[in-house]
C-alpha positions in Angstrom: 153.5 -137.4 -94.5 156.2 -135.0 -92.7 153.4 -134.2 -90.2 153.0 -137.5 -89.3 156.9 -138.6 -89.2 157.4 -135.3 -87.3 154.5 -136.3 -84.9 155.8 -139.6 -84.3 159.9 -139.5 -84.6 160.9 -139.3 -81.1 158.3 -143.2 -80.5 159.3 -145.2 -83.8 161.4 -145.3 -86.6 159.8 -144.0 -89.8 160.8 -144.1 -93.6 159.6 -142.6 -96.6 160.6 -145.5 -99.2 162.2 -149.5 -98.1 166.1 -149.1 -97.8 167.4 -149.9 -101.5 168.5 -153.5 -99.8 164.8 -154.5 -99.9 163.7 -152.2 -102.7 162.7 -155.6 -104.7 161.2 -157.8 -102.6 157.7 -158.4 -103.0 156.2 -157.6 -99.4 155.0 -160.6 -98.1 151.1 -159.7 -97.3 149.8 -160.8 -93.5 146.1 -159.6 -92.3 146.7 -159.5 -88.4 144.3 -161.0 -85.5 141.7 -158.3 -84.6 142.2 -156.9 -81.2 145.7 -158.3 -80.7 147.9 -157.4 -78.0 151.2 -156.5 -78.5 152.9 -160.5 -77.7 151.1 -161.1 -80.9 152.9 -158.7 -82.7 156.4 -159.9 -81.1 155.3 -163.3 -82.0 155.5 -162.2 -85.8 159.3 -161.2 -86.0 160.5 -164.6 -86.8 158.2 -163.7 -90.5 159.6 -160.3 -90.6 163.1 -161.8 -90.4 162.4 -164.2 -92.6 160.4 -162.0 -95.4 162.3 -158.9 -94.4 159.3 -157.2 -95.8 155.9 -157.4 -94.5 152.5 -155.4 -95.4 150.0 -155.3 -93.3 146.6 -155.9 -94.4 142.7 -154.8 -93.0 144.6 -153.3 -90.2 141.7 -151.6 -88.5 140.7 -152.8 -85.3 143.5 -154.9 -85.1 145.1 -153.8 -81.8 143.7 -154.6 -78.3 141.6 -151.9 -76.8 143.4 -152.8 -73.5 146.2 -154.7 -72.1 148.4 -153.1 -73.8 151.6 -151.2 -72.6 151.3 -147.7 -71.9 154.2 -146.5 -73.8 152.3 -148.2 -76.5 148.8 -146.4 -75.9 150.6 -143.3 -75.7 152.2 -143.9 -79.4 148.6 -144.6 -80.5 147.4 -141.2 -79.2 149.8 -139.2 -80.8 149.5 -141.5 -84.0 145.5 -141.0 -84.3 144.6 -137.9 -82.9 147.8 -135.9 -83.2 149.4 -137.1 -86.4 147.2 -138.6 -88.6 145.7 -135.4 -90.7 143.6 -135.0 -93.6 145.6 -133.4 -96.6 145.4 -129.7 -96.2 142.3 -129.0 -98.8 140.1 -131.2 -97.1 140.7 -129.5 -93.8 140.7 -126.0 -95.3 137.3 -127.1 -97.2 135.3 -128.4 -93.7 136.6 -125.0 -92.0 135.0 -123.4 -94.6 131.5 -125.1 -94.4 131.6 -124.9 -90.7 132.3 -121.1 -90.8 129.0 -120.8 -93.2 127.1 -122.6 -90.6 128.3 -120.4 -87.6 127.3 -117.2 -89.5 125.9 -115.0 -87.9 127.1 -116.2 -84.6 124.8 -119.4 -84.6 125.8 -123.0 -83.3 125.1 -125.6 -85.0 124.4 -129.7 -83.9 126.1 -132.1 -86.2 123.3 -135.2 -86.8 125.0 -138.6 -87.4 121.8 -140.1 -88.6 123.1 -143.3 -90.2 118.9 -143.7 -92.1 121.3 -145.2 -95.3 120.2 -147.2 -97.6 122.9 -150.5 -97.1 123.0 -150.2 -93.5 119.4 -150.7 -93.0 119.7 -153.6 -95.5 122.8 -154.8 -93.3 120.7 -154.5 -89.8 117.5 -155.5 -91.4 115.6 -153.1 -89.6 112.4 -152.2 -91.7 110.2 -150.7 -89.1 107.3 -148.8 -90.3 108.7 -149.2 -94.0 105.8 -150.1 -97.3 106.4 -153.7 -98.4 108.0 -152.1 -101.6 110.8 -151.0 -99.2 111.4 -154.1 -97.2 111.8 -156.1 -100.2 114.1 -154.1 -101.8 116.3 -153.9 -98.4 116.2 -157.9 -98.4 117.0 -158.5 -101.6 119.8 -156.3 -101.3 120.9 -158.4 -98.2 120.3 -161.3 -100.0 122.6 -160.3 -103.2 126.0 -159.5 -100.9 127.6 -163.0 -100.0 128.3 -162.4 -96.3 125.3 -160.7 -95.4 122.6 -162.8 -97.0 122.9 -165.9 -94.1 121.5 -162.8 -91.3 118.7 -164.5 -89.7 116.8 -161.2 -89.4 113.6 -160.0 -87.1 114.0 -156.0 -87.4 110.8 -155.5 -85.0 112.6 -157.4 -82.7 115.7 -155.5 -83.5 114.2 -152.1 -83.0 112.8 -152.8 -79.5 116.2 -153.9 -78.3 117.6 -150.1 -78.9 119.9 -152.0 -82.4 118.7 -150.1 -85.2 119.2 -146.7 -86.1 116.3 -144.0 -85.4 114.4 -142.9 -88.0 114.3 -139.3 -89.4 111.1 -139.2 -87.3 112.5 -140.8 -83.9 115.0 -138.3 -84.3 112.9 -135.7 -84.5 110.7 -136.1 -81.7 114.0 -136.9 -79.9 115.4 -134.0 -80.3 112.4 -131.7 -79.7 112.0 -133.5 -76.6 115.4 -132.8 -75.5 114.6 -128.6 -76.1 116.1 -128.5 -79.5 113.4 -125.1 -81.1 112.6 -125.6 -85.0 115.2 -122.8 -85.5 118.4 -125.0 -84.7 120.9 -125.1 -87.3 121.4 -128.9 -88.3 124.1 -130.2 -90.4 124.0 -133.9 -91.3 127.2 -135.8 -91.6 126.3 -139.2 -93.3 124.9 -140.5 -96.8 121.7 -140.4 -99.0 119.0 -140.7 -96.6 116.5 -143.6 -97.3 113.5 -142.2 -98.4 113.2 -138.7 -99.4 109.4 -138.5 -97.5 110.8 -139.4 -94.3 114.0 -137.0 -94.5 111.0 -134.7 -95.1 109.7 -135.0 -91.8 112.6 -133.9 -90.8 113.1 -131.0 -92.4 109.4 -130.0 -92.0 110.0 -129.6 -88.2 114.2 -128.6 -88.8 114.5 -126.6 -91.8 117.6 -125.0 -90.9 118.8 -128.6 -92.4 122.4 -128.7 -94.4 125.0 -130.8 -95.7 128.2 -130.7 -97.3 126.0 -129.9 -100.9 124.2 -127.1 -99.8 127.2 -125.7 -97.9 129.6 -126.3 -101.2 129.8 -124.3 -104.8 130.1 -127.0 -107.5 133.6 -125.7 -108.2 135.3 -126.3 -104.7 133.5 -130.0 -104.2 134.4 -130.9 -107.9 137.8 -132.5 -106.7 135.7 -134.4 -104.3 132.6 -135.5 -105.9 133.7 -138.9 -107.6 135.2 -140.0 -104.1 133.2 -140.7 -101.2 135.7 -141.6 -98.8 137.0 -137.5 -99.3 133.8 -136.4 -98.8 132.9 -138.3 -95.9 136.2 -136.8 -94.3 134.6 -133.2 -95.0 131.7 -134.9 -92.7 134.1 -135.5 -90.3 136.1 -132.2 -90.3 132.5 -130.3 -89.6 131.2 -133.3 -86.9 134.0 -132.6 -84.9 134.1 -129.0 -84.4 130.5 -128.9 -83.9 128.5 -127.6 -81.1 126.9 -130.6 -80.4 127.5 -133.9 -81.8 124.5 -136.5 -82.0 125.1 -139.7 -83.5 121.9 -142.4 -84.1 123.7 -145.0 -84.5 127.2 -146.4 -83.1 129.6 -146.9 -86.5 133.0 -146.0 -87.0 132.4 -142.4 -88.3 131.0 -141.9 -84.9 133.4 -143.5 -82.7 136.2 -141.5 -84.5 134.1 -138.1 -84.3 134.0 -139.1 -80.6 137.1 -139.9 -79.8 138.2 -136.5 -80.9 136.4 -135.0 -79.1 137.0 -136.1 -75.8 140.7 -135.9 -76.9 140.1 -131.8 -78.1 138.2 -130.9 -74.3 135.3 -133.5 -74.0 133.2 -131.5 -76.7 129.0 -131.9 -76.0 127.9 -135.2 -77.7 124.4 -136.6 -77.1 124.1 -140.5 -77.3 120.5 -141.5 -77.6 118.8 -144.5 -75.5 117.4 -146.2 -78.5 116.0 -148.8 -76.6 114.5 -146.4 -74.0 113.4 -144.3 -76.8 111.7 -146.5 -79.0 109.7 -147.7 -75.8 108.8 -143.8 -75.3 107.4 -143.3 -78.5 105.4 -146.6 -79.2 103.7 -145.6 -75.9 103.2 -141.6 -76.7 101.8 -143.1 -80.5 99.7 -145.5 -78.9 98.2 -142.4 -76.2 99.7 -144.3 -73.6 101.5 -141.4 -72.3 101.5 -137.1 -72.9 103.7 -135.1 -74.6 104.5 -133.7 -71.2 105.2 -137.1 -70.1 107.2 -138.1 -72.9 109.4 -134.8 -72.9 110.0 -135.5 -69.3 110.9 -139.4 -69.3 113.5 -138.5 -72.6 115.2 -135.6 -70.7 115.8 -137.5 -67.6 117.3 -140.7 -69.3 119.8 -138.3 -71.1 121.0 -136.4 -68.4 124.2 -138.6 -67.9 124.5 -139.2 -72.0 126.0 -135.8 -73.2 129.3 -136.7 -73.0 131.2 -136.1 -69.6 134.3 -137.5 -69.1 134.9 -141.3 -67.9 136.9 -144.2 -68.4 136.8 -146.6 -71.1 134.6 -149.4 -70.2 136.3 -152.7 -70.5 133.9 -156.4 -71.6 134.1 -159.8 -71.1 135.7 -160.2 -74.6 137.2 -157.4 -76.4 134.4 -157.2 -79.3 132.1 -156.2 -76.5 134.8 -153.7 -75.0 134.3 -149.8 -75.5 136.2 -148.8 -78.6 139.8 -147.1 -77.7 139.4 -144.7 -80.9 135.8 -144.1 -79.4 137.0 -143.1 -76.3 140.5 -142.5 -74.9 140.6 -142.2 -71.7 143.0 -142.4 -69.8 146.0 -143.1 -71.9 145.6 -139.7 -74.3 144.5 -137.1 -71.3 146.5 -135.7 -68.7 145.5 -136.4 -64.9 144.2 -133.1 -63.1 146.0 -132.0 -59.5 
């Protein structure tokens, strides 16, 4: 907490508890327009005068990505990459875990393969699953209220670059891109759907870790029965890895990236899934070599590795590149 009052003091006023005037009025509860600018939130001081006490609810992604002042986007940098910090045992914890991985003087990649269980229920993509595993991934979509309406068609899905890559996708991505067997992988995301196919991935990568294998019992214990903490471990040891790749595009990733580019514009790869799948259904069909394949997957990536550019701005701001994904230019200095 004094971190992030510290952090901030100097761009908004900050209290620890409501001034005793208001200490007993119920906070009257508001869930604000995603991507708003900031008129909206001017707009809401006649209810703030009126309640005198107003909670904020669901609040993520509820600020514009643009259009917004820039003493504003400034406040925003320092607030998420400057003073919002884990408490100091998670951050102690990752540094750990990431100093086991660089033993030895090794690098390591940090693989954001998002293969989990309820988000290939939620995208409905099934590809080369048994008919024991799609039904269980449709029933589980069918049993949660707001997913089970999703008209569905994961082949389609897959060839349009949507879904996330399988543990074998990802391998022969990653080969392809010159990663030897000997690279030293840790995996930042949940169970892994299928232990078979997280096989194949290890058969090829068994220098294969996570925050378990890194971990003694004793320092994950006051951890274990929360998975918000441990995916915060995740994220400690994703963003001071060598190389970030991330298979699919959720909000563990966009934070990890955003980071990044804010701490130096770290190496991240960002697979072409829709390129990629096209690859391999041609190299599994014979269409094309190895040699062919290797080449074609290196020289769509060569401008996905995470140099610097402006955020990209859409037609409507759900379509528009994330802020928290990538900050520039608001949280970066100009150059000369």
């Amino acid at each position: 907490m004094k971190i992030f009052m510290d952090a901030l003091r100097d761009g908004v006023a900050i209290v620890e508890a409501l001034p005793q005037q208001y200490e007993g009025i119920k906070p009257y509860e508001i869930e604000p327009i995603s991507f708003s600018d900031s008129s909206y939130y001017r707009s809401l001081s006649n209810i703030l005068e009126e309640h005198k006490v107003v909670k904020f609810m669901h609040t993520n992604s509820r600020l514009s990505n643009n259009n917004v002042p820039y003493s504003i986007q400034k406040l925003r940098c320092r607030a998420n990459f400057e003073a919002l910090q884990f408490t100091p045992y998670i951050e102690e914890l990752g540094r750990i875990i990431v100093n086991r991985l660089r033993s030895g003087g090794r690098p390591y990649i940090a693989l954001h393969l998002r293969y989990e269980k309820e988000m290939l229920s939620f995208t409905g993509c099934d590809y080369n699953m048994t008919s024991a595993e799609v039904e269980e991934l449709r029933s589980m979509r069918y049993s949660v209220q707001h997913w089970r309406y999703k008209k569905i068609n994961g082949t389609e899905r897959r060839l349009q670059g949507r879904c996330p890559m399988t543990p074998r996708e990802t391998v022969l991505f990653l080969t392809a891109m010159g990663y030897a067997s000997t690279t030293n992988i840790y995996i930042p995301s949940g169970k892994i759907y299928g232990a078979r196919r997280l096989n194949l991935l290890r058969e090829v990568y068994p220098n294969l870790h996570t925050h378990f294998t890194l971990s003694t019992k004793e320092e994950l214990q006051p951890l274990v029965n929360y998975q918000n903490k441990l995916a915060a471990i995740d994220f400690v040891v994703a963003r001071e890895s060598d190389v970030f790749v991330y298979t699919h595009n959720g909000n563990m990733a966009k934070a990890v990236r955003g980071h990044r580019r804010f701490n130096g514009f770290l190496k991240k790869i960002n697979p072409d899934r829709k390129i990629l799948v096209e690859l391999i259904d041609q190299l599994d069909r014979g269409d094309i070599s190895w040699q062919k394949f290797q080449d074609k997957v290196r020289d769509a990536h060569q401008n996905r590795i995470g140099e610097p550019y402006q955020r990209e701005r859409g037609e409507t701001p759900w379509f528009e590149e994330s802020f928290y994904a990538n900050p520039l230019p608001e949280c970066m200095c100009s150059q000369g």
